[in-house]
MARMI-406375 format. One record per residue (C-alpha): residue in three letters; x, y, z. Coordinates in steps of 0.2 Angstrom, whole numbers, plus 2048, in hexadecimal, padded with zeros to 3 digits. Each point is the difference from the previous one (the first is absolute). Layout:
<sites>
ALAXYZ ...
</sites>
This chain:
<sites>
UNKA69E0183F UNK8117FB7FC UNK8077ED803 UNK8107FC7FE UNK80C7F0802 UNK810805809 UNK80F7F37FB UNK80E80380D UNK8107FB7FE UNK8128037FF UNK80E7F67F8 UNK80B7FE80D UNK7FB7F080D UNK80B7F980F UNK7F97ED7FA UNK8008007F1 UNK80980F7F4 UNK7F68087F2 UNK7F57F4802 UNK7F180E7F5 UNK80E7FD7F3 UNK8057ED801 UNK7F77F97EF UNK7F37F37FF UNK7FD7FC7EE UNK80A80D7FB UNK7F880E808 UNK80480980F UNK7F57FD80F UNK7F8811801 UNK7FD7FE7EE UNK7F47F1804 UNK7F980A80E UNK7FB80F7F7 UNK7F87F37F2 UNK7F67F880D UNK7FB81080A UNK7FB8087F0 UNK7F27F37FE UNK7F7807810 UNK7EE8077F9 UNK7FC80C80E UNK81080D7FE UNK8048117F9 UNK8147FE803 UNK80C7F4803 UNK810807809 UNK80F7F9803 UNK807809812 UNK8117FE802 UNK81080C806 UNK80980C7FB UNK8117F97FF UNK8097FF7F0 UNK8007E9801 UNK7EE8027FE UNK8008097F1 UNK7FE7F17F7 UNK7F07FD809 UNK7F980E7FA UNK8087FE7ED UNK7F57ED801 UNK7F0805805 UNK7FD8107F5 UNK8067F67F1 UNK7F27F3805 UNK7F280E804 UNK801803811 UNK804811806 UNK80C80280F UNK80280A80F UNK810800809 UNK7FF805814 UNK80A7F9811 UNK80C7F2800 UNK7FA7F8813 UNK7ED80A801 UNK7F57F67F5 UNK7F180C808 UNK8088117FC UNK8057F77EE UNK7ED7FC7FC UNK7F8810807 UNK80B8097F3 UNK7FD7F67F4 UNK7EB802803 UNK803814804 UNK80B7FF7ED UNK7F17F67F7 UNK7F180880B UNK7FC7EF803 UNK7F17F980D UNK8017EF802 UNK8107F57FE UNK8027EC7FF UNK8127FC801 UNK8097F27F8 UNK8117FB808 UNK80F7FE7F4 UNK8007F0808 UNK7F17F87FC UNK8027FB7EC UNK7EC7F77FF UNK7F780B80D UNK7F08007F9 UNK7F880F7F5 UNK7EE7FB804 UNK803800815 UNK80A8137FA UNK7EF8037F8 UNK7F67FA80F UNK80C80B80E UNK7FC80F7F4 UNK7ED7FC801 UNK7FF7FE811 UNK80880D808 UNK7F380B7F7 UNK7F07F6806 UNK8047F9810 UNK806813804 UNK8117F8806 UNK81180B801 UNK8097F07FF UNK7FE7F07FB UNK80C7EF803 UNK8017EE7FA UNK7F67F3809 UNK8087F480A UNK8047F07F7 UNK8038097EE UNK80E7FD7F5 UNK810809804 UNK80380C7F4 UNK7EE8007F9 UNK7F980F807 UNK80880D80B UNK7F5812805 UNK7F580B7FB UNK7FE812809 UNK7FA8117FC UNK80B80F7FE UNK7F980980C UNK8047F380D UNK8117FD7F9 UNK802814802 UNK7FD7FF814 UNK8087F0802 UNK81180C7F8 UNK7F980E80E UNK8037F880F UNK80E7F27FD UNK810805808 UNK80A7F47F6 UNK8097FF7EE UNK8007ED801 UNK7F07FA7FB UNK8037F27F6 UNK7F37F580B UNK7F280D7FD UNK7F27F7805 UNK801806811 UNK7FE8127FF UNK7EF7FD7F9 UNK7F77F280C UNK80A80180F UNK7FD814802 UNK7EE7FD802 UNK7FC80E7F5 UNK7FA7F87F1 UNK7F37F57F9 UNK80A7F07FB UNK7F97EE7F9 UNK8037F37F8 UNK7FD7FB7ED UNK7F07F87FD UNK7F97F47F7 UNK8117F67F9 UNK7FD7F27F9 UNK8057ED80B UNK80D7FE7F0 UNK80A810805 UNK8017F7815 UNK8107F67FF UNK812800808 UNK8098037EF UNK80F80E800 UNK7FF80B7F3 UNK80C80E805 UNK8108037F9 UNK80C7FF80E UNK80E7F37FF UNK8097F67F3 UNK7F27F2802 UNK7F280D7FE UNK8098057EE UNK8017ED7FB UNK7EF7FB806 UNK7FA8117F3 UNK80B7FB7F3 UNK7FA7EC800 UNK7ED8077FF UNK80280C7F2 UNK80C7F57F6 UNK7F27F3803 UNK7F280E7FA UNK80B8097F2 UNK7F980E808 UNK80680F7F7 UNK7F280C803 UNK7FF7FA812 UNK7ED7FE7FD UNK7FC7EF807 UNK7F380080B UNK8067FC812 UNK7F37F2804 UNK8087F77EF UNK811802808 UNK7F77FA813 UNK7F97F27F4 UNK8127F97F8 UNK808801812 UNK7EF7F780A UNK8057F37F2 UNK8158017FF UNK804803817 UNK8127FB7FC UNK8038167F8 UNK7F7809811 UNK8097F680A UNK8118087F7 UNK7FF81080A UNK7F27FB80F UNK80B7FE80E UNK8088127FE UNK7EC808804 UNK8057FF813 UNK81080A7FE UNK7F680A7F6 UNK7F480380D UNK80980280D UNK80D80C7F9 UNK7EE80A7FA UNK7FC800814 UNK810806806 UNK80180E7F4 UNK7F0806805 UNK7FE81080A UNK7F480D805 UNK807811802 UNK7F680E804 UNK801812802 UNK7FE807814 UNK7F08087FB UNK7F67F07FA 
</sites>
């Protein structure tokens, strides 16, 4: 059985331009996601999915030279994207890693890659109440494979829907996370205050490798509220642009 961490990402952002390449301690965003990725324990790959267009060649130049390999697929289906990506790498289980989320957490990756296997899941969300930007989803490939079958769309940025809202899948939630992980912080790269709130934390840290644990970093914000609250009030425009982007299209047959 192959596992694989799925980083997914494009240079390109309405919000916030090249934001995988804007620098934070003199290194490129995707650079400090790759690090942190890489120090998941459960993993055969990680891939970096991004698309084919000539802007995001520089994606691909960043996380090769940092020891990710790459896989380049759709610009607006995320789905058809990651199933080339696990048909390329004859992967089994994926955990993805947005190229938002600078301190999502290898040991949740390592739990999502766990627990799809023995809870017998084909997908696998956050829990309600966890960190944004510390975990996103675990699924099979086979599931991600059907989910590509009977979709009837190319835009499938908000993914999630084509696996619990078909009732074809076995979904859950992830288990067992620990009471430090259950706060309201943002940690997604989105807007200019998300990259000033990430750049005050690892400016704080010197985090270079990216490998501070994130209940140090929950730690250092429990005790400092004045930096969360630097990009808090844009989680509702988060969420509610998340909600109205989302949509189930299915093929007649389904």
């Amino acid at each position: 059985m192959k596992r694989a961490i799925f980083i997914t990402v494009r240079k390109d952002s309405s919000r916030l331009p090249s934001k995988c390449t804007r620098k934070i301690l003199g290194q490129p965003v995707l650079q400090l996601i790759v690090k942190r990725a890489l120090l998941a324990e459960k993993f055969d790959e990680v891939i970096v999915c991004t698309t084919t267009r000539d802007v995001d060649d520089e994606v691909v130049e960043i996380a090769e030279r940092n020891g990710a390999k790459t896989f380049r697929g759709s610009l607006d289906d995320k789905l058809a994207r990651w199933d080339g990506a696990a048909k390329k790498f004859e992967v089994d289980n994926i955990v993805t890693f947005d190229g938002d989320d600078l301190l999502c957490d290898p040991s949740l990756l390592d739990m999502g890659s766990e627990q799809i296997v023995n809870r017998e899941l084909d997908f696998i969300e956050a829990p309600p109440g966890l960190i944004c930007g510390a975990f996103t989803y675990a699924f099979t490939a086979k599931a991600l494979d059907k989910v590509c079958e009977i979709k009837a769309s190319e835009d499938t940025e908000m993914m999630w829907t084509y696996f619990k809202d078909t009732g074809l899948f076995k979904c859950g939630v992830l288990e067992n996370v620990d009471e430090v992980f259950m706060k309201d912080y943002r940690m997604t790269l989105d807007y200019p205050e998300d990259f000033e709130f990430f750049k005050t934390v690892f400016e704080h840290f010197n985090c270079m490798n990216n490998d501070v644990p994130l209940r140090d970093i929950v730690a250092f914000l429990n005790n400092n509220p004045q930096i969360p609250q630097i990009n808090s009030f844009r989680q509702e425009e988060f969420l509610a642009n998340q909600k109205k982007k989302t949509k189930l299209v299915l093929k007649d047959r389904v």
